[in-house]
Biopython code that builds the backbone (N, CA, C, O; Angstrom):
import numpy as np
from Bio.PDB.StructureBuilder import StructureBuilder

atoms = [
    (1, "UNK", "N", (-11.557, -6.776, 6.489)),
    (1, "UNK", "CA", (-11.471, -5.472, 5.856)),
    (1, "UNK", "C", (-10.002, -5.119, 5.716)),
    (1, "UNK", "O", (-9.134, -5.358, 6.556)),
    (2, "UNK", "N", (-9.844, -4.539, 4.583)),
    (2, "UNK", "CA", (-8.202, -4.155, 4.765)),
    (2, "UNK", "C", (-7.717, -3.118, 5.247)),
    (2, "UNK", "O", (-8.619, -2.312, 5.017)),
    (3, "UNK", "N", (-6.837, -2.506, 5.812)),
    (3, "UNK", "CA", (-6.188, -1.391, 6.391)),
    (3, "UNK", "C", (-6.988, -0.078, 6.001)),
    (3, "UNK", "O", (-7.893, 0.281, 6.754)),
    (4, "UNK", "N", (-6.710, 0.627, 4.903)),
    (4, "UNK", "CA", (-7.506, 1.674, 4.660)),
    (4, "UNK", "C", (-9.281, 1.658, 4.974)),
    (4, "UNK", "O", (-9.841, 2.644, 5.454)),
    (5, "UNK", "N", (-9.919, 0.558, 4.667)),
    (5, "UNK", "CA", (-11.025, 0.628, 5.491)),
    (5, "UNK", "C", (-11.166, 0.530, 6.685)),
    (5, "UNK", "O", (-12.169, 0.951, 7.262)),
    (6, "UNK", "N", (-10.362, 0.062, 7.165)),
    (6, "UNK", "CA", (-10.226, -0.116, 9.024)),
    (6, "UNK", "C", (-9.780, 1.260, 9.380)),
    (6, "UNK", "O", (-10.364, 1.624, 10.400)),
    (7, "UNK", "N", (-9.119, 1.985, 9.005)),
    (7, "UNK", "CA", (-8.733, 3.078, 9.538)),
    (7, "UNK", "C", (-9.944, 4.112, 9.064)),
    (7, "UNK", "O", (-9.512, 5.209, 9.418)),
    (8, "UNK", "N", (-11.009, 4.286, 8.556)),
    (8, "UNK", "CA", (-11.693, 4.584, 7.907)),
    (8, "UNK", "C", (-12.671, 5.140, 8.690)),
    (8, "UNK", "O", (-13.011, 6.288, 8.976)),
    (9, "UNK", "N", (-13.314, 3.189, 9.169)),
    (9, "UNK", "CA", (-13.960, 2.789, 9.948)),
    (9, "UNK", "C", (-13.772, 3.216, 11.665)),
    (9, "UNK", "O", (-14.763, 3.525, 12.326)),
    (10, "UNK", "N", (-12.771, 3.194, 12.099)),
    (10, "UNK", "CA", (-12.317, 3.855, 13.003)),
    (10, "UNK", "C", (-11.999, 5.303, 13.366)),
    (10, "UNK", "O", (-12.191, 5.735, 14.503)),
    (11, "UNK", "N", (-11.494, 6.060, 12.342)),
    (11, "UNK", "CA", (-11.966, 7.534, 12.426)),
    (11, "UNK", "C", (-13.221, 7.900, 13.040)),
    (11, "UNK", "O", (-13.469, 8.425, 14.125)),
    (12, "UNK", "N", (-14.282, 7.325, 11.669)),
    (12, "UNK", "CA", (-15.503, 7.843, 11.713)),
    (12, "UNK", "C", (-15.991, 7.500, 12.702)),
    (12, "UNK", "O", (-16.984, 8.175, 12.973)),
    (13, "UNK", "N", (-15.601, 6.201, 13.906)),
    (13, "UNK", "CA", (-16.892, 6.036, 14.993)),
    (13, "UNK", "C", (-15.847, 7.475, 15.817)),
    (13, "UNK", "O", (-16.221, 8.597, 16.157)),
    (14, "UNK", "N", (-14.425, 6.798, 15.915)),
    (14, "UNK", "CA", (-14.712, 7.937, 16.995)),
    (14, "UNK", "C", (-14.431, 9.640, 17.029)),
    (14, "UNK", "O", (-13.758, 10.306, 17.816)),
    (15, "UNK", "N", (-15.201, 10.024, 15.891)),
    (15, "UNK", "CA", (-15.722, 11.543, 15.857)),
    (15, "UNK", "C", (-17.101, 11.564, 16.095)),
    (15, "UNK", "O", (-17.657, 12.661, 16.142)),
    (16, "UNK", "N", (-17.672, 10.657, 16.236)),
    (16, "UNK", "CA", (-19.511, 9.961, 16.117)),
    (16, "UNK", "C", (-19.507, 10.109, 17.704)),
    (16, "UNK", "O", (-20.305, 10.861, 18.264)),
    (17, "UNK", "N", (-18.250, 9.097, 18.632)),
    (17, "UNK", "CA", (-18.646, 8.495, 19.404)),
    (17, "UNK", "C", (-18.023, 9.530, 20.488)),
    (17, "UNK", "O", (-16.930, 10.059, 20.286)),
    (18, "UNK", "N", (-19.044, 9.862, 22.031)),
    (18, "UNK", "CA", (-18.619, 10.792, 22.852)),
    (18, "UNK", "C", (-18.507, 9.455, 24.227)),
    (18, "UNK", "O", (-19.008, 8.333, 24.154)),
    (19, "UNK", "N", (-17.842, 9.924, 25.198)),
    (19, "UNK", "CA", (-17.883, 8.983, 26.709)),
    (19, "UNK", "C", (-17.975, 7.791, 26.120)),
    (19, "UNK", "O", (-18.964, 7.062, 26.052)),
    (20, "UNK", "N", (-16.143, 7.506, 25.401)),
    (20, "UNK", "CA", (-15.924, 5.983, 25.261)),
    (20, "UNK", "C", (-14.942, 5.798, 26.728)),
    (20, "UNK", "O", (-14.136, 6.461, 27.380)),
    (21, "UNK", "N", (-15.531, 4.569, 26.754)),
    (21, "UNK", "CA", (-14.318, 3.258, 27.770)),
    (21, "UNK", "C", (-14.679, 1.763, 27.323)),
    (21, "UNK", "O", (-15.671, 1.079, 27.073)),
    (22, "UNK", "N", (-13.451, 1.675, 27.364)),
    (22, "UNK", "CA", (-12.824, 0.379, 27.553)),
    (22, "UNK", "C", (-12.029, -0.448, 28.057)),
    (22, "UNK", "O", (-10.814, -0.320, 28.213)),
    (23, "UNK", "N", (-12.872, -1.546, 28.395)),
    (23, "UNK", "CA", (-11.842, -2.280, 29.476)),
    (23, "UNK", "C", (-11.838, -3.748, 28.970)),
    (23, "UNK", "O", (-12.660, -4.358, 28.286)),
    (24, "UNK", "N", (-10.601, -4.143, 29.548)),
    (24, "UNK", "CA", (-9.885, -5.740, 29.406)),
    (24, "UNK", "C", (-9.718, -6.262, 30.455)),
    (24, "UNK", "O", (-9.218, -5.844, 31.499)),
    (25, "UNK", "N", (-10.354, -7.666, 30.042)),
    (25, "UNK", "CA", (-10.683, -8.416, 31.122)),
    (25, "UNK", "C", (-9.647, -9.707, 30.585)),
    (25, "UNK", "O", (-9.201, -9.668, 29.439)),
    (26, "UNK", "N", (-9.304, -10.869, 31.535)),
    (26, "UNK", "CA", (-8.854, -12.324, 30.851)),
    (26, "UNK", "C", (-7.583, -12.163, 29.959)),
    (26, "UNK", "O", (-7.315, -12.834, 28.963)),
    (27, "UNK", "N", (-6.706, -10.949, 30.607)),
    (27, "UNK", "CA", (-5.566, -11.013, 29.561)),
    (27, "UNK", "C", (-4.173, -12.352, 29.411)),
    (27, "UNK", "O", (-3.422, -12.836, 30.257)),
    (28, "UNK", "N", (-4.295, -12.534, 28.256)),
    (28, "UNK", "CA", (-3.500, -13.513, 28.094)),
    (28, "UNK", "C", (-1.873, -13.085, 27.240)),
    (28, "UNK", "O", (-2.173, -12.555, 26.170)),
    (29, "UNK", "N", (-0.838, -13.135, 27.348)),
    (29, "UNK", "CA", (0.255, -13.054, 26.806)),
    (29, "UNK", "C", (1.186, -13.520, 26.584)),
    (29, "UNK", "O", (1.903, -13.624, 27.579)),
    (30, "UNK", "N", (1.803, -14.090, 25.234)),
    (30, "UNK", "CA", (3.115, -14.797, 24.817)),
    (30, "UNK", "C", (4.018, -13.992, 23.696)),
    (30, "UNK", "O", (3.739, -13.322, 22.702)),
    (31, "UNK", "N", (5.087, -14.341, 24.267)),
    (31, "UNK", "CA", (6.329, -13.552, 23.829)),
    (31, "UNK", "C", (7.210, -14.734, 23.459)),
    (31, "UNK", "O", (7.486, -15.684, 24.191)),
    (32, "UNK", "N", (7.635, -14.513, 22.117)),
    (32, "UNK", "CA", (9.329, -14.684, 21.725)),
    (32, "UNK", "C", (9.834, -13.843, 21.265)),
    (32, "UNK", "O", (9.288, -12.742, 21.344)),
    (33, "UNK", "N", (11.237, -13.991, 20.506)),
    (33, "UNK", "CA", (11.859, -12.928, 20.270)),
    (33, "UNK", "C", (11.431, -11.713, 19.795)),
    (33, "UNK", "O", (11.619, -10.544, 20.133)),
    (34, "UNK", "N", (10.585, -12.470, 18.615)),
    (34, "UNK", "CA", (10.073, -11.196, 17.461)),
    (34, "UNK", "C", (8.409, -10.971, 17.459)),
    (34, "UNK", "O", (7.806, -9.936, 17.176)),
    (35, "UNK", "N", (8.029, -11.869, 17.740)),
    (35, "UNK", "CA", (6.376, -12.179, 17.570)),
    (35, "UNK", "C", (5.525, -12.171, 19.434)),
    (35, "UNK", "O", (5.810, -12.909, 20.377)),
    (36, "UNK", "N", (4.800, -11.399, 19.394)),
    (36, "UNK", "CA", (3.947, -11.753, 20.423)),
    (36, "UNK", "C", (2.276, -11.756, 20.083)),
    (36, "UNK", "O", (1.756, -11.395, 19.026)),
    (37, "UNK", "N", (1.755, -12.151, 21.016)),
    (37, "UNK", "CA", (0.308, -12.473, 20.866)),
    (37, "UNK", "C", (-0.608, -12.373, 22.063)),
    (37, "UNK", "O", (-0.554, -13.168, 23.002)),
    (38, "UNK", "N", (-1.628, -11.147, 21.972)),
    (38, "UNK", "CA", (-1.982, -11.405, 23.289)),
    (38, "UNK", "C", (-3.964, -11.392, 23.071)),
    (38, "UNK", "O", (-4.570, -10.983, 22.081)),
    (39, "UNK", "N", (-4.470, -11.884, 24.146)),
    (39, "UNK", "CA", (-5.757, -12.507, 24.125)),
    (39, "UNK", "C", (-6.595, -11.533, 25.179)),
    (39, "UNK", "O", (-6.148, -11.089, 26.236)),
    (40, "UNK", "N", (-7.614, -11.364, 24.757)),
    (40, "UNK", "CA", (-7.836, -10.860, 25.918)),
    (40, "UNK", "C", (-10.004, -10.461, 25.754)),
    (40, "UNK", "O", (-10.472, -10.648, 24.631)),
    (41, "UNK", "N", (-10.531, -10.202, 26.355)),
    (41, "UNK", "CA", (-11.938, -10.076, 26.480)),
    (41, "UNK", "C", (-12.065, -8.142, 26.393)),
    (41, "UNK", "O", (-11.390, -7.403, 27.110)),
    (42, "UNK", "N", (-12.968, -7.710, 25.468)),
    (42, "UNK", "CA", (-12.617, -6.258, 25.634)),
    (42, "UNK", "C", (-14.228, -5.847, 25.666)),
    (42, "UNK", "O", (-15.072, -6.441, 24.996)),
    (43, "UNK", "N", (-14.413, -5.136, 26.234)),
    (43, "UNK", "CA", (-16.131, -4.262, 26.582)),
    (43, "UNK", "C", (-15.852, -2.794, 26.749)),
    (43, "UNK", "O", (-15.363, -2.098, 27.639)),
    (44, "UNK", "N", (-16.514, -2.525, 25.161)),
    (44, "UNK", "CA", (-16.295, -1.195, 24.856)),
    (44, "UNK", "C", (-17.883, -0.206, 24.729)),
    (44, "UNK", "O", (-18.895, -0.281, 24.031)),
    (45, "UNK", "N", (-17.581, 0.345, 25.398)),
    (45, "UNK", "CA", (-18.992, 1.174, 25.135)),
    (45, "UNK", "C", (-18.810, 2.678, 25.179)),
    (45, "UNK", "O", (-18.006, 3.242, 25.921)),
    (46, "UNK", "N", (-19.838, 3.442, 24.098)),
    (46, "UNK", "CA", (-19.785, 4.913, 23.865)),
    (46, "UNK", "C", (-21.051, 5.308, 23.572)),
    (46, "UNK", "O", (-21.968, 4.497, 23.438)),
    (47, "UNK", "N", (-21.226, 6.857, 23.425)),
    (47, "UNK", "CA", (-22.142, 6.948, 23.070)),
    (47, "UNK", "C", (-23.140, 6.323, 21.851)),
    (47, "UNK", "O", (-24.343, 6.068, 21.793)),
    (48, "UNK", "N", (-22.106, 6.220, 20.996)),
    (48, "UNK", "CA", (-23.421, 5.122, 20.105)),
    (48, "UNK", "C", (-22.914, 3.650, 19.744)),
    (48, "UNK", "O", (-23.204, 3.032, 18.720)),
    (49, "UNK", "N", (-22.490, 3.423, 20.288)),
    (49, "UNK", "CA", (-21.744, 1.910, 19.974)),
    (49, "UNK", "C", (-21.771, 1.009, 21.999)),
    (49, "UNK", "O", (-21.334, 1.633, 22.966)),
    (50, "UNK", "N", (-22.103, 0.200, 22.065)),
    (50, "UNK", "CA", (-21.396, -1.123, 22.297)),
    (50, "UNK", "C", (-21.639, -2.266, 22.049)),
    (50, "UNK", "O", (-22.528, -2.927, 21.512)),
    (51, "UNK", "N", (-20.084, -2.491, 22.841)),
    (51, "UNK", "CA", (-19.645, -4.274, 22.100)),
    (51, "UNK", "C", (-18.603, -5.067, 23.043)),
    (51, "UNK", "O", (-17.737, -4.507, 23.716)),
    (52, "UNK", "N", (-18.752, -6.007, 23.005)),
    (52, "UNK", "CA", (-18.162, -7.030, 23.764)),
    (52, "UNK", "C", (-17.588, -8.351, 23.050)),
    (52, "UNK", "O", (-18.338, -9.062, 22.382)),
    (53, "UNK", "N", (-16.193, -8.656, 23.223)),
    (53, "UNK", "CA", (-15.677, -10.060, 22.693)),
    (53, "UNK", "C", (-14.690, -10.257, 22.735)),
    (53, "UNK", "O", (-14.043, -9.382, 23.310)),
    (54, "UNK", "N", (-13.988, -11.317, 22.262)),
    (54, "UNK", "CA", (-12.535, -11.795, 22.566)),
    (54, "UNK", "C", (-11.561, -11.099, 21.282)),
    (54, "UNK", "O", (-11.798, -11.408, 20.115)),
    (55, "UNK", "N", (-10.695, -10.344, 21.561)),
    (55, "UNK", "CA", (-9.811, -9.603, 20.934)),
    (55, "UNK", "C", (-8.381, -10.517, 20.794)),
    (55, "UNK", "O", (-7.947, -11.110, 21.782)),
    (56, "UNK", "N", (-7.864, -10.564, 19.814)),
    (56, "UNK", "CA", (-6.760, -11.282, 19.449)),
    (56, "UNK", "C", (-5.830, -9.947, 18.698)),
    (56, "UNK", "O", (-6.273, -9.234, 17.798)),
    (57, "UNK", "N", (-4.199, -9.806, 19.432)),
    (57, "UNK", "CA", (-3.498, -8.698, 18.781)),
    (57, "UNK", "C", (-2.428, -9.716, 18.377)),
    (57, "UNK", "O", (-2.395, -10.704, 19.110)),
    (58, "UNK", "N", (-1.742, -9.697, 17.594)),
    (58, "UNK", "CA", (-1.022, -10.295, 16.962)),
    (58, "UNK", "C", (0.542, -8.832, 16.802)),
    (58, "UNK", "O", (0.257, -7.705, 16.397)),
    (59, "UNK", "N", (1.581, -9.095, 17.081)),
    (59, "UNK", "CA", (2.571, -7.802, 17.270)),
    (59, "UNK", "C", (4.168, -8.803, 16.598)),
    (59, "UNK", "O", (4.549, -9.964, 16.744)),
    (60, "UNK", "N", (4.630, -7.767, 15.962)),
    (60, "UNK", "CA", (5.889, -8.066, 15.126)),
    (60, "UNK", "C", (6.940, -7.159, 15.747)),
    (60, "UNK", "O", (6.763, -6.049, 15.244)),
    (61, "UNK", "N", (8.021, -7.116, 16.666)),
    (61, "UNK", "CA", (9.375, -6.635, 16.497)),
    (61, "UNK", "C", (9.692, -6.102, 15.067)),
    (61, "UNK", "O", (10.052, -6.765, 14.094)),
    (62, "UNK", "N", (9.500, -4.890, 15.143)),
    (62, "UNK", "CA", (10.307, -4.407, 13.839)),
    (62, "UNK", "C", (11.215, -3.106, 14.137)),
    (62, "UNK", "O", (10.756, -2.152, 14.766)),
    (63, "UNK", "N", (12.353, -3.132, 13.710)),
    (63, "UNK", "CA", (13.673, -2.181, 14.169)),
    (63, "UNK", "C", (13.702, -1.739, 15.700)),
    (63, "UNK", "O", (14.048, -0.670, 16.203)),
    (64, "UNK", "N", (13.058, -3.320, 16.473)),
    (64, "UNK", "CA", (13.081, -3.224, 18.069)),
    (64, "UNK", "C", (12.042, -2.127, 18.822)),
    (64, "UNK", "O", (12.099, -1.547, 19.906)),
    (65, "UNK", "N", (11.035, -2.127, 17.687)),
    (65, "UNK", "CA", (9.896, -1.558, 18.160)),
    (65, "UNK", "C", (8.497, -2.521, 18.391)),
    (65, "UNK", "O", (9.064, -3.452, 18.962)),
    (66, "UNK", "N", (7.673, -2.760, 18.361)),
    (66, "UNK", "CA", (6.847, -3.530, 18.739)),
    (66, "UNK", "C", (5.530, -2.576, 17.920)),
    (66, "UNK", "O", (5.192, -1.418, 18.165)),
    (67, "UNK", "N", (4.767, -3.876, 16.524)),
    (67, "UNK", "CA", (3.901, -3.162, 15.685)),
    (67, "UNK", "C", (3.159, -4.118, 15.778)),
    (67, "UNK", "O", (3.567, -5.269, 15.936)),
    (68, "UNK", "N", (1.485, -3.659, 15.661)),
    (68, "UNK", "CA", (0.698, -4.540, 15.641)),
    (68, "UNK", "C", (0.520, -4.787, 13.957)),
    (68, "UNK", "O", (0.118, -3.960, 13.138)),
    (69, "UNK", "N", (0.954, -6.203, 13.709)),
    (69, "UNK", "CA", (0.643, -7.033, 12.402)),
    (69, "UNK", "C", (-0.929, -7.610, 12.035)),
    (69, "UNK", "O", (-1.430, -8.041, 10.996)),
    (70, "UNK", "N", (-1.269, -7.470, 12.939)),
    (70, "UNK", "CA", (-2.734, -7.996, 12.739)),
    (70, "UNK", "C", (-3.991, -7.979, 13.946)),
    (70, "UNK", "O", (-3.609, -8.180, 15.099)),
    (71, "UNK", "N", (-5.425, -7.754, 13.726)),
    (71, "UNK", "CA", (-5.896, -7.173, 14.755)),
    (71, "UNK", "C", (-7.300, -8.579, 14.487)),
    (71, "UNK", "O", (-7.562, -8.859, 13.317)),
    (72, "UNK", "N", (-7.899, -9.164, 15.376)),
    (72, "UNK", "CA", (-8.869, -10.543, 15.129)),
    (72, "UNK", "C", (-9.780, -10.227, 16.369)),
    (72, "UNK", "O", (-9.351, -10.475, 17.496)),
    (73, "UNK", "N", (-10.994, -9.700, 16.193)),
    (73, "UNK", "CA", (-12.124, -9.572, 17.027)),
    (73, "UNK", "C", (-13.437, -10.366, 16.540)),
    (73, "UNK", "O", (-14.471, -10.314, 17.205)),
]
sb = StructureBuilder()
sb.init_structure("model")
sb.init_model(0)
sb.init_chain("A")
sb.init_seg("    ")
for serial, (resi, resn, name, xyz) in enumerate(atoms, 1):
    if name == "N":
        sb.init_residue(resn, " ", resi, " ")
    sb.init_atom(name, np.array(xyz, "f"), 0.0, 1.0, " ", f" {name:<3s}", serial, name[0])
structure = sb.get_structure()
């Protein structure tokens, strides 16, 4: 999905969704200069949603800030 639907999509659960948590389990992390990548197992549950699986964040250094470039669940 591209950006504007993801953000979309994400609004709407959580005005939907009441008594969210989430937790990370199996975190994994690599760093170089500009690029990091981290791995990790996420179990999210709310009032009308859950879900469970391996989350991939993908993060870019940009003007020495740290942005997520890409999101893989």
């Amino acid at each position: 999905m591209n950006l504007n639907a993801w953000i979309t999509y994400k609004t709407n659960v959580r005005r939907k969704s009441k008594n969210i948590s989430i937790r990370i389990d199996d975190l994994q992390i690599s760093v170089d200069e500009n690029n990091a990548m981290t791995k990790f197992t996420q179990s999210y549950s709310s009032s009308i949603l859950k879900d469970k699986g391996t989350k991939t964040l993908e993060l870019r250094k940009i003007n020495n800030e740290w942005k997520i470039y890409r999101e893989i669940m």
